[in-house]
PAPAMI-499010 format. One record per residue: residue in one letter; x, y, z of N, C-alpha, C in turn. Coordinates in steps of 0.1 Angstrom, whole numbers, plus 5000, padded with zeros to 4 digits. Layout:
BEGIN
aXYZXYZXYZ/...
//
This chain:
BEGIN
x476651094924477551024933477351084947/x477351024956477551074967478350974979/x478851064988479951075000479751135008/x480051085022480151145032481051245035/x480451355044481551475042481651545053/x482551625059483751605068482651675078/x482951695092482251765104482251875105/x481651965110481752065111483052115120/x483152285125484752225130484252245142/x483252295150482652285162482752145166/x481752055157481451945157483251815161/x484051865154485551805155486151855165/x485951985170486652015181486551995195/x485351935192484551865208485151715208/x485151615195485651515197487351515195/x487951605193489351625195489751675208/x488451685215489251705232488851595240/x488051535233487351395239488751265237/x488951295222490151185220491251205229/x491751305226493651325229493551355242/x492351305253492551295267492851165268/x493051085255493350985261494250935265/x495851015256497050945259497751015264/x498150995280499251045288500351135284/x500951225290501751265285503151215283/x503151105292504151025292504450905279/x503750945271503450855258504450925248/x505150855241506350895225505150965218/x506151055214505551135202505151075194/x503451145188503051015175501350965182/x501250875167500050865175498750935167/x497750955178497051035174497251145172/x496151255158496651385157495551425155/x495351545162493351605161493851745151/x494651745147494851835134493451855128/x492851945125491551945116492151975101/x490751875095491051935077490952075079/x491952145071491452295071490452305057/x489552435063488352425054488552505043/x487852435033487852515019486052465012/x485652575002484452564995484652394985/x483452324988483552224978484052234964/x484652154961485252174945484752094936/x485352024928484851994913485051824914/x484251724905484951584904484951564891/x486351514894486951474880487551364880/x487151264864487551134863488651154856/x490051084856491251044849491350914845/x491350914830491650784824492750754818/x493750644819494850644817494850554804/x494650594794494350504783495450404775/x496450464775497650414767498650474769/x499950374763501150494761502050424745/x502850504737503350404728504450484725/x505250384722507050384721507550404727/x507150324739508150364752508950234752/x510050324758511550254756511850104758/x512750054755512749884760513649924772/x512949844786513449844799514449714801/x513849594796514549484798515149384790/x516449414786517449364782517049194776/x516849114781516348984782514948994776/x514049024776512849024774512649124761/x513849194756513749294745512049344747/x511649414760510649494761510249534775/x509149544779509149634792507849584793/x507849644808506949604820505949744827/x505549834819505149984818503849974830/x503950054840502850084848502950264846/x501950314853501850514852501450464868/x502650594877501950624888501850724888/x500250774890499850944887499650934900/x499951134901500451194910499051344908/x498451324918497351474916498051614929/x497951684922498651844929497651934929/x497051974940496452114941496752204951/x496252324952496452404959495852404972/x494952284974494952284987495752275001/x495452325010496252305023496452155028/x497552105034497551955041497051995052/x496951905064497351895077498751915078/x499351825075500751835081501651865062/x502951875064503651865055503951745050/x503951645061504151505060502751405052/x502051505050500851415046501551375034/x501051215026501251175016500351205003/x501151224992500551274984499351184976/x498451264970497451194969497951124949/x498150974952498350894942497150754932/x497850754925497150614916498150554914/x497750404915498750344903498050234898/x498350234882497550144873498050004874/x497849914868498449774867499349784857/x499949684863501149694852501049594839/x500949604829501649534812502549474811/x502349354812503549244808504149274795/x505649304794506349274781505549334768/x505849474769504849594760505349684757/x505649754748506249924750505349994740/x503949894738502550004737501649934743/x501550004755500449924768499049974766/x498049894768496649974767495749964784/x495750054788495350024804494150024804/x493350214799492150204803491650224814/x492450264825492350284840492050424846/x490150394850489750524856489950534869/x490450674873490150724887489750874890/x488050854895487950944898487951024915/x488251124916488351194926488151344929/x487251384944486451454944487151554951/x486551714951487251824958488251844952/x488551814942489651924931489252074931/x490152144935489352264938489252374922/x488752504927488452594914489752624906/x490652624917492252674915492752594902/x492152454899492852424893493752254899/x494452234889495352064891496752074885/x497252014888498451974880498551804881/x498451744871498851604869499951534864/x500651464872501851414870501651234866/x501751214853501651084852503251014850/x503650954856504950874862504750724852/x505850734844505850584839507350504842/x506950394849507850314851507850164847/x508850074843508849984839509149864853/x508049804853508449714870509749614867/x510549584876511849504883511549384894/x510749304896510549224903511649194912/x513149194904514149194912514949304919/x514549394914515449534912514149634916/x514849764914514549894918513749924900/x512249934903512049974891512150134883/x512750114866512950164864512350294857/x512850424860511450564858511750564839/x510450524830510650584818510450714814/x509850794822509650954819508550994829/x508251114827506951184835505951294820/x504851214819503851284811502951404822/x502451544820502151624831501051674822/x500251724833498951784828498551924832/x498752054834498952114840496952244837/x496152214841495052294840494752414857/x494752544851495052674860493852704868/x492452664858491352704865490052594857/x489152564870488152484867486952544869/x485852534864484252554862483252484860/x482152504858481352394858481152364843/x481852504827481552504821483252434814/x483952384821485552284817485052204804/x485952244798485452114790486351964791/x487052014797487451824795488951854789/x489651714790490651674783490551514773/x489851504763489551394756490951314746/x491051224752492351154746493251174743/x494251314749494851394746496451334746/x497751324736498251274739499551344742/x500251324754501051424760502451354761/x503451404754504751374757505451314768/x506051254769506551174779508051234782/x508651314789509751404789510651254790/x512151234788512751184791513951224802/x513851344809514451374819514351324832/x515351274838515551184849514951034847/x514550974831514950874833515950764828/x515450664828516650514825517050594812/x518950644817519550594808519850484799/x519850354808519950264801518850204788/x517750244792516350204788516550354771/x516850434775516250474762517950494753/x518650444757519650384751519750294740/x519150194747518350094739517150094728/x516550224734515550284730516150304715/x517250384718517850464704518350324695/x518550244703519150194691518350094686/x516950044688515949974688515550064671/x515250224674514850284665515850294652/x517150284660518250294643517850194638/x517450074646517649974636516149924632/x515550054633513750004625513149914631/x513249884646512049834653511649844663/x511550004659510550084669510250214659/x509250274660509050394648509250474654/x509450584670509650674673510650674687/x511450774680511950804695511450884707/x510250914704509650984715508550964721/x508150924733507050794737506150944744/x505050864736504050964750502750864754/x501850934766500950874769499550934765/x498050844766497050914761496150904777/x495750994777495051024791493551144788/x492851094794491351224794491151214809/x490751394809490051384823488151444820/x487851414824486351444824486151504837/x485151594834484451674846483151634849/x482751604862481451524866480751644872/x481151734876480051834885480651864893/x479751974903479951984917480351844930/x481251854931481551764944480151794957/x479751684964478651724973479351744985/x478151784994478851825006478752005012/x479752035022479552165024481052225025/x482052105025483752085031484252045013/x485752135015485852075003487852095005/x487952055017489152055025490351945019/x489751855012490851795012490251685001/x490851624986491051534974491251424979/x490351344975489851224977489451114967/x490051014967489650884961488250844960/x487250834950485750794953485450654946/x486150604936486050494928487350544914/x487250404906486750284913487150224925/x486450134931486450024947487549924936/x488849924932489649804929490149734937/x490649604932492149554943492649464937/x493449454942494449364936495249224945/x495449124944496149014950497448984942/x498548984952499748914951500348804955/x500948784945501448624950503148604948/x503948574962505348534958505848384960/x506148294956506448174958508048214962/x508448274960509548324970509848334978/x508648424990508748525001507848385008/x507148275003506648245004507548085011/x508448075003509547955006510348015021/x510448145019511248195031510348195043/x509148185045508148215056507348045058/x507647965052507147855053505747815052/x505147905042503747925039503547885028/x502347755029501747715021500947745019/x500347775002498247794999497347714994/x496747644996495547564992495147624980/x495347534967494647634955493647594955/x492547774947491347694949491247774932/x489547724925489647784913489147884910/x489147964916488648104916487048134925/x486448094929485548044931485348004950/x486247964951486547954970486647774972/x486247734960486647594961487647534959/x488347444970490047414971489947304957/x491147334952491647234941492147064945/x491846974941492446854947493046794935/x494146684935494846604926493946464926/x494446414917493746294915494046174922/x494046224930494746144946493046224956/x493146274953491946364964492646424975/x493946474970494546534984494746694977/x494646774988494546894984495846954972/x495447074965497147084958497347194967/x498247244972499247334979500247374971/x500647504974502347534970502347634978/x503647644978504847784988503947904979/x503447964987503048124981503048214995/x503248364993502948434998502148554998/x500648585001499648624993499748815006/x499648934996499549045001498649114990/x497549154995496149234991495849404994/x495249474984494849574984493349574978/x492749694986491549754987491349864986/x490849904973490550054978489150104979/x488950184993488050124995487350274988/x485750374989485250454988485550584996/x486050654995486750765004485850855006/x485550975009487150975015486550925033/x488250905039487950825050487750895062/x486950865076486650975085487651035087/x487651175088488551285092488951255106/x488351225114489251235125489751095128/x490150975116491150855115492650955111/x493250985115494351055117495751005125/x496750955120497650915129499050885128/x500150955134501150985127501850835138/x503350785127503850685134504250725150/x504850635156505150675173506850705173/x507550785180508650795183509550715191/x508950565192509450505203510950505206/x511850515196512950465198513450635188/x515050715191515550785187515850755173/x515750625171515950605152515350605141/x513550565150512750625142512150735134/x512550865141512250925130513250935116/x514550905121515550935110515350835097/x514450685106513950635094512550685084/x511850775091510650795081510750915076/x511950985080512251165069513751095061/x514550995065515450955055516351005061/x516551065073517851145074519351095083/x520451105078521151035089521550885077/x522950845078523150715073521850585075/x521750555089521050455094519450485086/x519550625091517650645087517450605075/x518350655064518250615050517950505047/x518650395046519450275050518050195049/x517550235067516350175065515050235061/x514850345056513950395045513850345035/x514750295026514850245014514750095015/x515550035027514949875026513649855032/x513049935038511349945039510849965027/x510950035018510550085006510050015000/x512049934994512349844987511349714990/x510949675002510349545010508949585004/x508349685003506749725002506849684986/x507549764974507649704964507749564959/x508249504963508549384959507149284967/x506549354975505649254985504349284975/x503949414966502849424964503549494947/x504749424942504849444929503749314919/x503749374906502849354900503349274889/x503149084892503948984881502848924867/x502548834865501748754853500748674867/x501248684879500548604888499348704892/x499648804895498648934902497648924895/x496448884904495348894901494449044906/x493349104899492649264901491749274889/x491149314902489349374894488949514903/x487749564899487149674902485849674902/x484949754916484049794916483349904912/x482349934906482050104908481750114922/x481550094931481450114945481149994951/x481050024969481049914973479449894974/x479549734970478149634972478449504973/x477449444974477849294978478449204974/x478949204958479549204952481349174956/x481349334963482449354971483349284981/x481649314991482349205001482649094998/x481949034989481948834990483948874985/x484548964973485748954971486748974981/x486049054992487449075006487248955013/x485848865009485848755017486848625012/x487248634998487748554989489648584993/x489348694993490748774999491348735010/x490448715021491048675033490648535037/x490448465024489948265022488848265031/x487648375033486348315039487048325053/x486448215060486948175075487648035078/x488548005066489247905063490647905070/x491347805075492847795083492647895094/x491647975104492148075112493348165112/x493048245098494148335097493948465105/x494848555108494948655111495648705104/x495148845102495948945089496549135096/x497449125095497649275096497749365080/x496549485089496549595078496949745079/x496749815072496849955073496049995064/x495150085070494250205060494850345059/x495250355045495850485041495050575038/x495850705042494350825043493550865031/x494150805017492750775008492450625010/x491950615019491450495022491850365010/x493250355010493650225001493850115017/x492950035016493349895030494049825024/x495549795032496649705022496749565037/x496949495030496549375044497649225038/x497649165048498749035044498448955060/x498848805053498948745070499948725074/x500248815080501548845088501348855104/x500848805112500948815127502548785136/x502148775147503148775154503548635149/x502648565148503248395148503648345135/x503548455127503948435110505748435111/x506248315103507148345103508148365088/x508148515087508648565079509448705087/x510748705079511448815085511348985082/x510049035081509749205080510749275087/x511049395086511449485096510649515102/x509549565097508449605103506949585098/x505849495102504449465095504149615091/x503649685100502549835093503549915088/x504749975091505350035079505749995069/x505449855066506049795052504849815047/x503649805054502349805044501950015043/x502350045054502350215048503250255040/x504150195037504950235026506150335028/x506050305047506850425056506650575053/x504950555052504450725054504250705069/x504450835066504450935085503150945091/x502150945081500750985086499950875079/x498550785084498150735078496550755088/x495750655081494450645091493850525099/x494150445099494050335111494850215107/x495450165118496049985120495649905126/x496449795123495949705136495849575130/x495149415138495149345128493649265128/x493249185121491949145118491749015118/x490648965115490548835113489148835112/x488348695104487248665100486648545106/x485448525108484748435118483448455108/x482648255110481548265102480448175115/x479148315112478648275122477148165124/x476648125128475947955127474647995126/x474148175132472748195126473348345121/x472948375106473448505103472348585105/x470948535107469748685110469648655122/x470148635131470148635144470748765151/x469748845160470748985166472048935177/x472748965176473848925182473549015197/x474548955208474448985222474449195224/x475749185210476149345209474649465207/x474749375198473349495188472149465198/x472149355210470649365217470849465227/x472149465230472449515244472449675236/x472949705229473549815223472949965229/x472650065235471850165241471950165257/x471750015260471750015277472950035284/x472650115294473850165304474650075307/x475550105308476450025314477249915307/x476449875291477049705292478349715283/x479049595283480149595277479849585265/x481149695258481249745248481449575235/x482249475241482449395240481749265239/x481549185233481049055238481748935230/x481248795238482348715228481048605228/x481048525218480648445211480148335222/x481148275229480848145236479348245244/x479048305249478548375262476948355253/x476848345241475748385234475048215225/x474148225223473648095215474148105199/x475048195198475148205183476648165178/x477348035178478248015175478748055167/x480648065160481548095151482348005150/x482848015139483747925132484848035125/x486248005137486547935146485148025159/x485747965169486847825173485747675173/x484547675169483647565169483947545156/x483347385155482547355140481547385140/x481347405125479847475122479147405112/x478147315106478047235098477947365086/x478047335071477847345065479347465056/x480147455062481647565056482947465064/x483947485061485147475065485247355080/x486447285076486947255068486547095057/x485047075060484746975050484146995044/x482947125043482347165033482747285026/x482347355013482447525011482047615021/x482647715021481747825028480447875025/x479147925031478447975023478848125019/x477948165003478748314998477448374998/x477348415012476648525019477148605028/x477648725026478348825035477348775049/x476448825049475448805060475848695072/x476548565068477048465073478448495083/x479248575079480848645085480648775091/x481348785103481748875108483248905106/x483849075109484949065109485249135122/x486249065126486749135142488149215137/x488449325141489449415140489349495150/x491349525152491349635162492549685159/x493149735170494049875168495349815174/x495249655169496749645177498249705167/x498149755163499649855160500349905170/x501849865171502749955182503350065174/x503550045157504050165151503150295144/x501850245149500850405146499850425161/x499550265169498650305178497650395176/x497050325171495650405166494650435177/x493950495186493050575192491750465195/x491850405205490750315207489250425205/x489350515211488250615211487450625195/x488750545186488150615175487550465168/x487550325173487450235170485850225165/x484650305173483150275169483550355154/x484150485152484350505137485050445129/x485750385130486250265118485250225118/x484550105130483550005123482150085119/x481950215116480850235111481250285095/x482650325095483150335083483250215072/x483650105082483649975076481949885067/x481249925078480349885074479349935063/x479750045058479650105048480050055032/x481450035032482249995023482049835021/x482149745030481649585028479949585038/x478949595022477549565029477049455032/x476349385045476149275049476649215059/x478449305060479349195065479049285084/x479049205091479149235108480349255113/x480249375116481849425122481749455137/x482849355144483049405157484949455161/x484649555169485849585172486449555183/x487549555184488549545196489749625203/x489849655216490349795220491649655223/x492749705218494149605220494649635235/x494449715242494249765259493149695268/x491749785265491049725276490449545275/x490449525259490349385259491449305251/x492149305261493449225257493549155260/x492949055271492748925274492048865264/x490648875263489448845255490448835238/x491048975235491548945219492848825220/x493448825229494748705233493748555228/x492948545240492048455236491448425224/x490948535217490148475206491448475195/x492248535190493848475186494348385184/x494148345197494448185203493948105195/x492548125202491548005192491748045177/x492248125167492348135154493648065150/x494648055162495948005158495447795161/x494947815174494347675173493847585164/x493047715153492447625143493447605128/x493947675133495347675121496247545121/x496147515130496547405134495747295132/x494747255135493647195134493547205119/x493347265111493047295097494347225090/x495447225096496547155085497347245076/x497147375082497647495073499347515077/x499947435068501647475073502047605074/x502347605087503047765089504347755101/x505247835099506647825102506147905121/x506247865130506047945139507148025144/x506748145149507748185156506948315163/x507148265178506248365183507348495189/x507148595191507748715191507648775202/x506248775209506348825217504948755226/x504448745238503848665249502648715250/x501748655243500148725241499648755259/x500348715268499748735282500648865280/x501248955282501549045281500949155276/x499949225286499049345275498949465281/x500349455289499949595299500349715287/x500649695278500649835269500149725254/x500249855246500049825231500949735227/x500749645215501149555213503249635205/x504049565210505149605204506049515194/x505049435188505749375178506449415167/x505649545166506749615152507949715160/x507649715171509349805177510249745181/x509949565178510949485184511549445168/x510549455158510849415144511949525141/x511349655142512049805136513549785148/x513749755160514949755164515849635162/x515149505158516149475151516449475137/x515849555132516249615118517749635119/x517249765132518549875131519649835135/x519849725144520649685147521949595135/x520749525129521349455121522149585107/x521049655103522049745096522849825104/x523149835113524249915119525449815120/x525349705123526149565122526549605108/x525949585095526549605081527049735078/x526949805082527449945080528550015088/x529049875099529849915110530150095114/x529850175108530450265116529650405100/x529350495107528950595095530250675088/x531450665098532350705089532850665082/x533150485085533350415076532950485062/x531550435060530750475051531050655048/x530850735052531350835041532850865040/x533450785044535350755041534750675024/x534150595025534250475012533350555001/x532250675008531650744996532650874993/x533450884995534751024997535650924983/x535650814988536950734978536350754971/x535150674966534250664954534350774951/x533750854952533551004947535251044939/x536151024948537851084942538150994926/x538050834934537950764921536950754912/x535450844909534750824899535550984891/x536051034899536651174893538051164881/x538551064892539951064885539650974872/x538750894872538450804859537750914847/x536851004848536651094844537351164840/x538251254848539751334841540251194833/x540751084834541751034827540851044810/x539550974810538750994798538851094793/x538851194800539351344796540351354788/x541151324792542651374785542651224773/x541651134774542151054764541551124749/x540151154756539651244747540251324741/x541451404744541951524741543051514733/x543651394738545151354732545151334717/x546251384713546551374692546051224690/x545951194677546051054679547051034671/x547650924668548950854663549050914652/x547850894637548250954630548451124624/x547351184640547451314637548951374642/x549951304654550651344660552151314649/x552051204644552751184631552651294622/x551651324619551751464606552351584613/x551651584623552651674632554251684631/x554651594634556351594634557051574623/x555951494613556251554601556651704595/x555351754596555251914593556351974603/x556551944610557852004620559051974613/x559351864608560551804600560851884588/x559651914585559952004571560152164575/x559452204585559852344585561252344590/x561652254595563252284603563852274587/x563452184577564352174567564452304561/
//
C-alpha cells in the first residue's frame, strides 16, 4: 500500500509563512493553524476487524431487541497538534433489531507507532429518536509492536457493562431469567492484523487508509420540514416513473459520507473562528448556553447521519473509478443544480448534504453540524457539479496553466466547452441519463465557510488532494473572496436550474449573494440565532441552576424517604415486637 507522506519541516515552514500572511490581524481567533505534525519514526499498519458481538442486551422495549453499532476508538502515544484535535475514530454500520450482530467491518490505519495501541471498541444501540444508548466498552490494550506481532485472530473480549444502559441490561437480566437469552455477559469478536512497515519517512500522526466507504441517509422527516423533494431513481441514476409517466418523488432528506484515503495534506489544518463571545463556550461545552448548544449540535449531527433500514453503504479498497462514478451518484450526477455544503475531517471522512443558503431547513449551523462541533478540522466550504459537452477537451485552465500572469480562474461561457448547468447539453439531464463517465463532470469547490474559513492559499492543495481520491473527475476551485462575483454567479445559474428542473425546494435566502466584501457568514447568522433562541428558552442561567439546586434537594429527599422505608419494622415484625414487650412486663 502506499500514501502520501507529510513534508519535511523546512519544507512546511516556508509554506507556513507563506499562508498565515494571509489573514490580518484584525481577523477572530481561528481559522488557519500552521501548527506542524510533530515528528516521529514511521510506525506499523494495522487492520481492525470488527466481526461480531453476542448477547448483547435488549435496548428497545418495543422491538424486544436492539439496534447494535461499535464505535472504535484508536489511542497512541503519539503527540497531537493541539489538545483539541479529535480523536482518531470508526464507526461500523449499524444492525437492525439483533443482539448477535455480524458486521465484519475492516479498518485499516497507518503509523501506529512501536509504543504500542490501546483500542476502545464502544457499543451502542442506535435511537433514531433519542440519545443513543451505550451497551458497554470492549478494550484492546497491546504495549509494544514489531515487525515480528503476531496478531490478534478473533479474539473475543468482554464487553464491561460499566457506564452503560441501566435500563438495557435490566432487561437484559430478565430476558436471561426467563431463558431467552443464554448469557448475561455480552462480548465482542475483533482481530487486528499487522501489515508491515507504514511507508514514508514521517510517522507523526494515525491515519485512515481504507477502506474508501460511505454511506447515504435518508429522512422523510427532516425532509417534510425543509420542503425537499427526491426523484427516485433505481439505483442506477435512472429516475423512477409511475404508470402515468410522471416522475415518483417523496419528501426526503439525503446527508452523505466519504471516506476518503488519508491521510489528508498536513497543512489542511483549521480551527473554528471566534466570531462571536459564545462560540467558544459552544465547542469546549462550557457555561449553561455553551452546553445547551453543544449538545443540540451534537444531537442534530446524530440524527442527520443516524443509521435506519433506509441507509444505504458500500466500500472501496481505494479510490478508482469505480469511486468516483458513486460520489457522482451521491451528489445526483449534474441533475436539479444542486449545491452541497461539506466538511473534510482531518482523517479525511468528507460529510456533505444540500444545504445552501437557499435550502430551507432550520440548522443552527451547516459546517458544525457536519463537524460534529470539532474544534479542528481540514477544509470547508461548499460544492457543486457540472457536466461538461467535450470531456477530452483541455479546458482554458490547464492550457493557460504555467503562463504569467493568467487568472487562476476561468469560467465556462468564455471557452468553447460548455456545462450543464447553466446550458443544455444533449445527451444528460433533464431528458436524457447522464453519461457514467467521470471524465464527462467537473467539480467546482471552495472555501466558502464563515465557521472554519479555510485558507484560500491552501485551495490548489485540496484540488490536488481531490484529484487523487475521485480519478477522472476535473476539479476546479474557488477563492469565496477574490472570486466572489464569478462564484455568486455561477450559484445563480445552479439555483436557476433548480428551478428550471422542477426540483421543489422551500426557499429562503439568508443572506445577499452581492455581498462578498468578507467570507461568507451564513453559519454566524445560523450559530447567533441559535443562541439567541436558546437563551429565550433558558430565560436566565440562574433560573436554571435555582431548578437544578431543587432537583438535586428533591432527588435527595425521595432517596432519604426510600431510606427510612427501607429501614422501618414492618407490621408483622413491629407486632411481635409489642408482643414480646407485653410479655416481659407480664
Amino acid at each position: 500500500m502506499s500514501a502520501s507522506t507529510s513534508p519535511s519541516s523546512a519544507a512546511m515552514t516556508a509554506q507556513d509563512d507563506t499562508v498565515s500572511q494571509q489573514e490580518p490581524p484584525s481577523q477572530p481567533e481561528g481559522g488557519y493553524d500552521p501548527t506542524p505534525v510533530p515528528h516521529a519514526p514511521p510506525g506499523f499498519t494495522l487492520k481492525f476487524t470488527f466481526h461480531s458481538a453476542h448477547s448483547l442486551p435488549i435496548a428497545d422495549i418495543g422491538t424486544f431487541s436492539s439496534d447494535p453499532y461499535v464505535l472504535a476508538e484508536l489511542q497512541t502515544s503519539l503527540p497531537t497538534r493541539h489538545k483539541e484535535d479529535p480523536r482518531l475514530q470508526m464507526r461500523t454500520p449499524t444492525i437492525s433489531r439483533c443482539t448477535d450482530p455480524v458486521w465484519n467491518f475492516d479498518w485499516t490505519v497507518e503509523n501506529v507507532p512501536a509504543s504500542g495501541f490501546r483500542l476502545r471498541a464502544k457499543v451502542f444501540d442506535e435511537d433514531p429518536a433519542n440519545h443513543d444508548d451505550k451497551l458497554g466498552v470492549a478494550t484492546i490494550d497491546v504495549d509494544r509492536l514489531s515487525k515480528d506481532w503476531a496478531g490478534i485472530k478473533e479474539q473475543k473480549i468482554k464487553v464491561k457493562k460499566r457506564r452503560g444502559s441501566k435500563r438495557a441490561y435490566t432487561m437484559h437480566a430478565m430476558t436471561v431469567a426467563a431463558r431467552k437469552a443464554e448469557s448475561m455477559d455480552p462480548w465482542v469478536v475483533i482481530s487486528v492484523e499487522l501489515l508491515g512497515r507504514s511507508p514514508g519517512k514521517e510517522g507523526g500522526r494515525c491515519y485512515t487508509i481504507g477502506p474508501c466507504w460511505w454511506t447515504k441517509h435518508y429522512s422523510p422527516l427532516l425532509g417534510m420540514l425543509a420542503g425537499r423533494k427526491e426523484d427516485q431513481d433505481d439505483g442506477e441514476g435512472d429516475i423512477q416513473v409511475d404508470k402515468n409517466g410522471k416522475k415518483i418523488s417523496r419528501y426526503n432528506f439525503q446527508a452523505n459520507q466519504l471516506q476518503l484515503r488519508g491521510p489528508t495534506p498536513p497543512e489542511l489544518y483549521h480551527r473554528y473562528v471566534e466570531f462571536r463571545p459564545f462560540v467558544k463556550s459552544m465547542y469546549t461545552s462550557s457555561g449553561v448556553k455553551g452546553l445547551l448548544l453543544h449538545k443540540a449540535l451534537h444531537h442534530q449531527h446524530e440524527r442527520v447521519y443516524n443509521f435506519s433500514r433506509t441507509t444505504e453503504w458500500g466500500q472501496f479498497s481505494e479510490p478508482c473509478n469505480e469511486m468516483t462514478l458513486k460520489f457522482l451518484d451521491l451528489v445526483h450526477w449534474d441533475r436539479g443544480g444542486r449545491i452541497f455544503t461539506y466538511v473534510i475531517t482531518l482523517d479525511a471522512l468528507w460529510r456533505f448534504t444540500e444545504t445552501g443558503k437557499e435550502f430551507g431547513i432550520d440548522m443552527l449551523s451547516k459546517h458544525t453540524m457536519h463537524s460534529d462541533v470539532s474544534v479542528y478540522i481540514a477544509f470547508s466550504g461548499e460544492f457543486f457539479v457540472r457536466r461538461l459537452k467535450h470531456p477530452f477537451k483541455k479546458t482554458t485552465e490547464e492550457e493557460d496553466e504555467g503562463k504569467k500572469g493568467f487568472s487562476r480562474f476561468f469560467h465556462r461561457h468564455n471557452s468553447d466547452n460548455e456545462t450543464h448547468p447553466p446550458d443544455d447539453i444533449d445527451g444528460g439531464p433533464p431528458e436524457d441519463d447522464p453519461p457514467k463517465d467521470p471524465r464527462y463532470y467537473e467539480l467546482v469547490i471552495d472555501n466558502d465557510s464563515g465557521t472554519y474559513r479555510p485558507n484560500a492559499k491552501l485551495l490548489p492543495t485540496l484540488k490536488k488532494y481531490l484529484q487523487t481520491q475521485l480519478p477522472g473527475l476535473h476539479v476546479v476551485t474557488l477563492d469565496c473572496q477574490a472570486d466572489a462575483d464569478k462564484m455568486a454567479e455561477m450559484k445563480q445559474e445552479q439555483r436557476d436550474r433548480k428551478a428550471a428542473e422542477g426540483n421543489t425546494v422551500v426557499y429562503r435566502q439568508v443572506k445577499d449573494d452581492s455581498d462578498s466584501s468578507s467570507i461568507s457568514s451564513s453559519d454566524e447568522e445560523d450559530l447567533e440565532d441559535a443562541a439567541r433562541e436558546h437563551e429565550a428558552r433558558t430565560r436566565d442561567d440562574h433560573v436554571l441552576h435555582a431548578l437544578g439546586h431543587q432537583a438535586k434537594e428533591h432527588k435527595t429527599a425521595k432517596v432519604h424517604h426510600f431510606k427510612d422505608l427501607l429501614h422501618r419494622p414492618k407490621k408483622s415484625d413491629a407486632s411481635a415486637e409489642s408482643a414480646s414487650a407485653g410479655g416481659s412486663a407480664k
